[in-house]
FIVEXTOR-286850 format. One record per atom (N, C-alpha, C, CB): residue number from 1; residue in three letters; y, z, x. Coordinates in steps of 0.02 Angstrom, whole numbers, padded with zeros to 5 digits. Each point is the difference from the previous one (the first is absolute). Glycine has a CB too. Layout:
+------+------+--------+--------+--------+
: resi : resn :     py :     pz :     px :
+------+------+--------+--------+--------+
:  NUM :  ala :      Y :      Z :      X :
...
+------+------+--------+--------+--------+
This chain:
+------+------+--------+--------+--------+
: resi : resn :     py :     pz :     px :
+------+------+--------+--------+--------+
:    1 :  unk :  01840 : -04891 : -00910 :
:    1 :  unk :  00038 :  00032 : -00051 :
:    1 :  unk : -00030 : -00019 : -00068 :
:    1 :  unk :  00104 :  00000 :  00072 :
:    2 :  unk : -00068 :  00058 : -00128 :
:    2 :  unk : -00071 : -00024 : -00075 :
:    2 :  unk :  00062 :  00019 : -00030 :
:    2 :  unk : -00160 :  00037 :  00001 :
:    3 :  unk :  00176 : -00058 : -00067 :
:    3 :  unk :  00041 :  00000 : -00039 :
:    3 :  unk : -00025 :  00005 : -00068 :
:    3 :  unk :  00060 : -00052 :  00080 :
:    4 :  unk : -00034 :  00130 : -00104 :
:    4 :  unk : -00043 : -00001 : -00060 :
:    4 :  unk :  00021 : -00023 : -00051 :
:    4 :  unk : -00043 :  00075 :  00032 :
:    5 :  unk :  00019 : -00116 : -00100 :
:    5 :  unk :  00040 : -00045 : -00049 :
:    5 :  unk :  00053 :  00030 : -00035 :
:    5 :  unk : -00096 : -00058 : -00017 :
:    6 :  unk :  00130 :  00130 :  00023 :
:    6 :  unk :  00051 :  00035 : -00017 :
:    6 :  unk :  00053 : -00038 :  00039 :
:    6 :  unk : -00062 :  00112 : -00026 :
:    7 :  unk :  00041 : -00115 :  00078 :
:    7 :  unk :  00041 : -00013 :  00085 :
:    7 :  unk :  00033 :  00068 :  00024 :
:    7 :  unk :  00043 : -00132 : -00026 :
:    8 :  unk : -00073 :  00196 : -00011 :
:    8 :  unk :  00052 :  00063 :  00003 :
:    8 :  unk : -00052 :  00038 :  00074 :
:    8 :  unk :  00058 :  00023 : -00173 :
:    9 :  unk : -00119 : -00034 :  00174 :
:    9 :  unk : -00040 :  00015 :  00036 :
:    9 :  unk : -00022 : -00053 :  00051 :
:    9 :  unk : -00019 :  00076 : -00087 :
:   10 :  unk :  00036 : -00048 :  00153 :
:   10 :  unk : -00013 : -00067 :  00074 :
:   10 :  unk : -00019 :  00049 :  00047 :
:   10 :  unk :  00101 : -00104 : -00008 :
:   11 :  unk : -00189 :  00081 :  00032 :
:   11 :  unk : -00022 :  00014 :  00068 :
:   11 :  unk : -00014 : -00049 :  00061 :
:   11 :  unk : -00039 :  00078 : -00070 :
:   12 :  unk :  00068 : -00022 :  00114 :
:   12 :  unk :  00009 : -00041 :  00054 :
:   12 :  unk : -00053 :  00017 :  00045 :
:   12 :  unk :  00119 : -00012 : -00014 :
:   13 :  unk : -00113 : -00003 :  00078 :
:   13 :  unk : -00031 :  00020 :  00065 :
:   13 :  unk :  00041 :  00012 :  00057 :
:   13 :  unk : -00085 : -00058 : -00037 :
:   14 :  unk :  00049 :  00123 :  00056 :
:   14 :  unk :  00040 :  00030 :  00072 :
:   14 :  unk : -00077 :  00012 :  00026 :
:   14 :  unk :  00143 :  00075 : -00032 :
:   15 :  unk : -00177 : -00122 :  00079 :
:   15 :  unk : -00060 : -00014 :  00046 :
:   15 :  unk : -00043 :  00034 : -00026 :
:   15 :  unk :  00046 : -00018 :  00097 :
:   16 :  unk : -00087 :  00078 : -00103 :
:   16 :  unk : -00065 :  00012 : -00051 :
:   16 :  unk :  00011 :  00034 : -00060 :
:   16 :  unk : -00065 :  00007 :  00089 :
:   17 :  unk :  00138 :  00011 : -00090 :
:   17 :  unk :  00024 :  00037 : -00091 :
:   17 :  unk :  00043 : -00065 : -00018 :
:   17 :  unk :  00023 :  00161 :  00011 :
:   18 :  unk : -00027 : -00117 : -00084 :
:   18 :  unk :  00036 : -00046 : -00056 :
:   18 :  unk :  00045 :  00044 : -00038 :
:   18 :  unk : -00099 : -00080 : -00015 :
:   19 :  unk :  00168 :  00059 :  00025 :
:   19 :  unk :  00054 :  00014 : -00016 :
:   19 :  unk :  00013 : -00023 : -00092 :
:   19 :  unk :  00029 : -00012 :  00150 :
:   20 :  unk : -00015 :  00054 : -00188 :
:   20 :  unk : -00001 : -00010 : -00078 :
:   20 :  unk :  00062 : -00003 :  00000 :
:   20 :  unk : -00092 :  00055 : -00051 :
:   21 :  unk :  00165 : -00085 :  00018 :
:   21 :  unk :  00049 :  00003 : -00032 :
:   21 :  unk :  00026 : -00014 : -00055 :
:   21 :  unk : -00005 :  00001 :  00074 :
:   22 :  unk :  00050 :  00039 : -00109 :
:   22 :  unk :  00029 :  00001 : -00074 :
:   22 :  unk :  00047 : -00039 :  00017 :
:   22 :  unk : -00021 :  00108 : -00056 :
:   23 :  unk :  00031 : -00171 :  00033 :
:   23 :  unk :  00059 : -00060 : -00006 :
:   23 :  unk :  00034 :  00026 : -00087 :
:   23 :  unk : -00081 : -00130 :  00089 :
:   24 :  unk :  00066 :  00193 : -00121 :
:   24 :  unk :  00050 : -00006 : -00035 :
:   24 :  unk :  00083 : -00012 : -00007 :
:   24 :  unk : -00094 :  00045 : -00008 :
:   25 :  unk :  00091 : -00028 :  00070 :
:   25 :  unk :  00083 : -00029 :  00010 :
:   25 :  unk : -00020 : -00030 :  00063 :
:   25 :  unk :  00095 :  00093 : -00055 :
:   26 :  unk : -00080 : -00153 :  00048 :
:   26 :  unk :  00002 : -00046 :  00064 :
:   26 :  unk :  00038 :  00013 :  00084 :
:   26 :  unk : -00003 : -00073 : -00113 :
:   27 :  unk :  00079 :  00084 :  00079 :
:   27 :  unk :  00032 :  00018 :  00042 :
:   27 :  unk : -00022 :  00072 :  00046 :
:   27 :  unk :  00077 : -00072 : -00077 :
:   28 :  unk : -00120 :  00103 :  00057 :
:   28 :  unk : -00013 :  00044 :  00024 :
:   28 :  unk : -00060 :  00005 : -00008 :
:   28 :  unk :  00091 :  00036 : -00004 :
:   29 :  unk : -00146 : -00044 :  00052 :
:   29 :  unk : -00074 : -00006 : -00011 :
:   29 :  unk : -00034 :  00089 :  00044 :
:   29 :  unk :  00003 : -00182 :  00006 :
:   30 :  unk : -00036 :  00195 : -00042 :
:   30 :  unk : -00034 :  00069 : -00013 :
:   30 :  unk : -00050 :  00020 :  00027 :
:   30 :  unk :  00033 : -00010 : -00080 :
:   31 :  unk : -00074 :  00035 :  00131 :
:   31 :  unk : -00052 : -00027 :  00050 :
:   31 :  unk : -00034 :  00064 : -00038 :
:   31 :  unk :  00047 : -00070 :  00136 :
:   32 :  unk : -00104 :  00088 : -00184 :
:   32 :  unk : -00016 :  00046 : -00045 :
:   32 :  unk : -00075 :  00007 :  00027 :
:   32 :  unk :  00087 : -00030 : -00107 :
:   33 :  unk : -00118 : -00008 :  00142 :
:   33 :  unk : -00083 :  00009 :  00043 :
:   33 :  unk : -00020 : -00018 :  00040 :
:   33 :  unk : -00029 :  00005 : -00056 :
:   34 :  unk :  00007 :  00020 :  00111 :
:   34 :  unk : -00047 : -00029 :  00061 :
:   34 :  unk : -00062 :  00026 :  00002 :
:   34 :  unk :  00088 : -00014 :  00068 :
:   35 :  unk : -00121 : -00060 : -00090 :
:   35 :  unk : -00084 :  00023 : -00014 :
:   35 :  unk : -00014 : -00019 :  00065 :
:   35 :  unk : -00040 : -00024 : -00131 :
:   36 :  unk : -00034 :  00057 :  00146 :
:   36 :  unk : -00028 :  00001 :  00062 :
:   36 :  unk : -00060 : -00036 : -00001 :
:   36 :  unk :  00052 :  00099 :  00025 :
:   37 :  unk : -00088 : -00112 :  00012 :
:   37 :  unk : -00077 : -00037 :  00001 :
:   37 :  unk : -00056 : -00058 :  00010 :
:   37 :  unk :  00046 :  00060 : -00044 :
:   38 :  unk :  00030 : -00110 :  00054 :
:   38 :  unk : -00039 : -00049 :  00053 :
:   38 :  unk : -00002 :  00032 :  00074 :
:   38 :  unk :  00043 : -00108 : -00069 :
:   39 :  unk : -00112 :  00075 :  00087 :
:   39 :  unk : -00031 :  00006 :  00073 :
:   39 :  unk :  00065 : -00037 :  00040 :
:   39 :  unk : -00152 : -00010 : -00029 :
:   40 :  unk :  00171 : -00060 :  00023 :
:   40 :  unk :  00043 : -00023 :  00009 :
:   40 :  unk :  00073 : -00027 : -00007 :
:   40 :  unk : -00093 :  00016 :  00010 :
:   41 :  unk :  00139 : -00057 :  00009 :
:   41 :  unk :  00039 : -00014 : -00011 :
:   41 :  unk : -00020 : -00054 : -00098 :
:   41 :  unk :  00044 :  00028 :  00173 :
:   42 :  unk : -00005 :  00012 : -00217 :
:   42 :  unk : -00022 : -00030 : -00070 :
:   42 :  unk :  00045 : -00085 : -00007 :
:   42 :  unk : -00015 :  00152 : -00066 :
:   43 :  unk : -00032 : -00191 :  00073 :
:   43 :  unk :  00006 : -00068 : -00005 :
:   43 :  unk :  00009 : -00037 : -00088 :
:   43 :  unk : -00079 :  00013 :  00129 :
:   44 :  unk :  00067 :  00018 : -00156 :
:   44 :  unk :  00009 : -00008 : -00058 :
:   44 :  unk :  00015 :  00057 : -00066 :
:   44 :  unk : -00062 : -00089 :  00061 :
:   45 :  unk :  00081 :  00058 : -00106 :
:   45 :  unk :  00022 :  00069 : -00041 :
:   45 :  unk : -00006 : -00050 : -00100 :
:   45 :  unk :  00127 :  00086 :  00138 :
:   46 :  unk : -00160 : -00066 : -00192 :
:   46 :  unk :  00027 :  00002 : -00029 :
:   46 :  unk :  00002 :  00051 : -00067 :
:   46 :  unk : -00003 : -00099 :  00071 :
:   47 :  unk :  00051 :  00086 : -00122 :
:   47 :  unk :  00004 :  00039 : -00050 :
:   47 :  unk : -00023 : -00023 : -00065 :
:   47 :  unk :  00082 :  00041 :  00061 :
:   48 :  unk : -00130 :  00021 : -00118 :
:   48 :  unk : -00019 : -00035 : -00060 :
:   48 :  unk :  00060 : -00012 : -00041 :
:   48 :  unk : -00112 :  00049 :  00002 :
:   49 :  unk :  00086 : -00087 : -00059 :
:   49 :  unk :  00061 : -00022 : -00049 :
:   49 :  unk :  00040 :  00070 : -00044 :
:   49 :  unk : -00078 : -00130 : -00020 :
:   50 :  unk :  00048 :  00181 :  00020 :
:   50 :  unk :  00023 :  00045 : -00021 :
:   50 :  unk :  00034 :  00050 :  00049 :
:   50 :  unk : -00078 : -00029 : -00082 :
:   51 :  unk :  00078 :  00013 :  00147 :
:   51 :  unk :  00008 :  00055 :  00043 :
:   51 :  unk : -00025 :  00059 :  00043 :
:   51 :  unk :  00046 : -00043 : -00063 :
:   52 :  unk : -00116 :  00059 :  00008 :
:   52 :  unk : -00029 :  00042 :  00016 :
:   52 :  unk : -00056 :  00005 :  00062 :
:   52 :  unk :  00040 :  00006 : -00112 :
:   53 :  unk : -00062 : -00054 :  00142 :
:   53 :  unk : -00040 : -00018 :  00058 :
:   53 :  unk :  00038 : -00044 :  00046 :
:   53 :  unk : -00101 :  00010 : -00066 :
:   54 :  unk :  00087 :  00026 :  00135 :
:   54 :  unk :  00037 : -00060 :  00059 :
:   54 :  unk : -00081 : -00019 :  00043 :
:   54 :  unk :  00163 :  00069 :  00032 :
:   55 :  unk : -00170 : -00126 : -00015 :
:   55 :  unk : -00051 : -00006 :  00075 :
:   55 :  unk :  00052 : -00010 :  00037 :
:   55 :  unk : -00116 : -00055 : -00023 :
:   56 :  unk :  00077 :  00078 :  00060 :
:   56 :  unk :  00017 : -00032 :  00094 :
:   56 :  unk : -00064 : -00019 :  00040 :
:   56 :  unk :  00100 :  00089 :  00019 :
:   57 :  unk : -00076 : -00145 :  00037 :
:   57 :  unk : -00042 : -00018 :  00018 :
:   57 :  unk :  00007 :  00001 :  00083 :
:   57 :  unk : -00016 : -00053 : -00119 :
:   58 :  unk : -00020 :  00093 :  00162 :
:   58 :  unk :  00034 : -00007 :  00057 :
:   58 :  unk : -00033 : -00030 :  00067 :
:   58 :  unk :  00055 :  00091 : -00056 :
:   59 :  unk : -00040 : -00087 :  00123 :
:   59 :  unk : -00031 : -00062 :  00041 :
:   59 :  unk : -00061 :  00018 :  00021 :
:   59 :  unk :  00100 : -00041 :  00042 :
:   60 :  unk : -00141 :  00105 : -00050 :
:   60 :  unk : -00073 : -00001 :  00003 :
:   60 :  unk : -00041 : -00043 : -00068 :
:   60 :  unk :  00020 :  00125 :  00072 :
:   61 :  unk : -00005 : -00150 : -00137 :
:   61 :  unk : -00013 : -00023 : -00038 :
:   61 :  unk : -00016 :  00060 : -00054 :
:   61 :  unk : -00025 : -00104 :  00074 :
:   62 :  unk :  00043 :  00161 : -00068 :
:   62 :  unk :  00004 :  00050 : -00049 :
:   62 :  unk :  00032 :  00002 : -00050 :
:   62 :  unk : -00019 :  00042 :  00067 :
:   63 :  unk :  00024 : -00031 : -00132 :
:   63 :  unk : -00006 : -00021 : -00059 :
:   63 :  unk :  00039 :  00080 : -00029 :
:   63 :  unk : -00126 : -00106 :  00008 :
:   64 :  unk :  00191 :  00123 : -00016 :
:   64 :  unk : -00006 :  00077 : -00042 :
:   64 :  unk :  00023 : -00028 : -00070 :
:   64 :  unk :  00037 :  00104 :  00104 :
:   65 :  unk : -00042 : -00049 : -00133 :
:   65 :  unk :  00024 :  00028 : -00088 :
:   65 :  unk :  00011 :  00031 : -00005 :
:   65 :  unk : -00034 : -00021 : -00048 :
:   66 :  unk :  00125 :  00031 :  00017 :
:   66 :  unk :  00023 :  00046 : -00004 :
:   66 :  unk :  00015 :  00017 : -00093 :
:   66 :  unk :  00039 : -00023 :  00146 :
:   67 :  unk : -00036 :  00073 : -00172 :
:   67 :  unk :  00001 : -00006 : -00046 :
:   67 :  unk :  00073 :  00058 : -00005 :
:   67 :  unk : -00142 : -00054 : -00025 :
:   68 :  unk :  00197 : -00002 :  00023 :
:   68 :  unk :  00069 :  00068 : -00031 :
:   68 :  unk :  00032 :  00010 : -00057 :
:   68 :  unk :  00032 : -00012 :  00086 :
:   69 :  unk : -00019 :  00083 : -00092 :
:   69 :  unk :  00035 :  00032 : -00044 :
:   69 :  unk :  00051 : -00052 : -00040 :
:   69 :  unk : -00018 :  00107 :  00077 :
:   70 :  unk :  00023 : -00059 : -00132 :
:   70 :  unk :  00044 : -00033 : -00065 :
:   70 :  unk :  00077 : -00009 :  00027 :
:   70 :  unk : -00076 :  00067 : -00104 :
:   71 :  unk :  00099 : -00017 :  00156 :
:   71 :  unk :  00054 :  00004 :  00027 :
:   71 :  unk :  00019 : -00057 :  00046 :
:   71 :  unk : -00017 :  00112 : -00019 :
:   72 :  unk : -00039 : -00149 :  00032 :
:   72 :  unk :  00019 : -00077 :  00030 :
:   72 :  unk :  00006 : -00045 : -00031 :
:   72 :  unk : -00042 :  00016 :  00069 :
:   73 :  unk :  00040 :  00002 : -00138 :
:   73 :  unk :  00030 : -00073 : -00025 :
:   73 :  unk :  00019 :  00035 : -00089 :
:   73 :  unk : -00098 : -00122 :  00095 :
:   74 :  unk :  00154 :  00141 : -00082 :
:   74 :  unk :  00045 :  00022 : -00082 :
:   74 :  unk :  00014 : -00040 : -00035 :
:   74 :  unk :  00052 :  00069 :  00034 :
:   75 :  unk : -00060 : -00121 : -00011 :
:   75 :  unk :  00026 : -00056 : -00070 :
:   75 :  unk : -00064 : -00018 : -00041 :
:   75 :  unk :  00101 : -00068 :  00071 :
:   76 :  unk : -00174 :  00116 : -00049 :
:   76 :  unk : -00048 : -00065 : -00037 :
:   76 :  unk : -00009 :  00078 : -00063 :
:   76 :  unk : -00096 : -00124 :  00126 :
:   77 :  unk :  00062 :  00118 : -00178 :
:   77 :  unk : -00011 :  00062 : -00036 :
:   77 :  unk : -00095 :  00019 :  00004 :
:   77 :  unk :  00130 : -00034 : -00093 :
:   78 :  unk : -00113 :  00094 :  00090 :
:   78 :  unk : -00069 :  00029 :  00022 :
:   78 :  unk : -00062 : -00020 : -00067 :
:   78 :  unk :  00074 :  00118 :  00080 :
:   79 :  unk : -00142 : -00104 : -00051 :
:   79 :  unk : -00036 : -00009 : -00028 :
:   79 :  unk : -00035 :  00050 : -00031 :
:   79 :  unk :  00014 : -00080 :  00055 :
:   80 :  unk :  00010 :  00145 : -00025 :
:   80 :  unk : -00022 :  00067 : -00034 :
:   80 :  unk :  00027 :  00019 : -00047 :
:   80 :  unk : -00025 :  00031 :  00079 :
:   81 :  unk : -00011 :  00013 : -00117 :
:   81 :  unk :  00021 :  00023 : -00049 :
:   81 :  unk :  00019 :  00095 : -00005 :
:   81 :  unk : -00070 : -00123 : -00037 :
:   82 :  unk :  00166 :  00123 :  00025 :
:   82 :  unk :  00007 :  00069 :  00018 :
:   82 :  unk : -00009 :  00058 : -00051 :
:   82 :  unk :  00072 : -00052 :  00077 :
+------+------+--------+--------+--------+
């Protein structure tokens, strides 16, 4: 599990995907992505300080990068300009 420094954004693992959730309301947690792409069961997981990149790491020793949307993490403010 990875906990992003918001704590509003938490991925998990369900054996070779990775389950994304919105903890904006605790009591009610929000299951908003299932990324795909380890070969294996993903043994590791974490998140950058901004939110915007997750690894995973899974039991063939494969290495992904994911790079998500602004919609996974609303509390940080964007870097574009509208």
């Amino acid at each position: 599990m990875a906990i992003g420094d918001s704590g509003q954004l938490v991925a998990s693992v369900d054996g070779p995907a990775i389950l994304l959730w919105d903890l904006r309301d605790p009591g009610v947690p929000r299951r908003i992505e299932k990324l795909a792409g380890n070969r294996g069961e993903a043994w590791s997981l974490a998140l950058s300080r901004n939110g915007r990149w997750l690894a995973s790491g899974d039991a063939y020793g494969t290495t992904n990068l994911y790079l998500l949307g602004e919609h996974f993490s609303p509390d940080l403010p964007s870097d574009r300009a509208d």
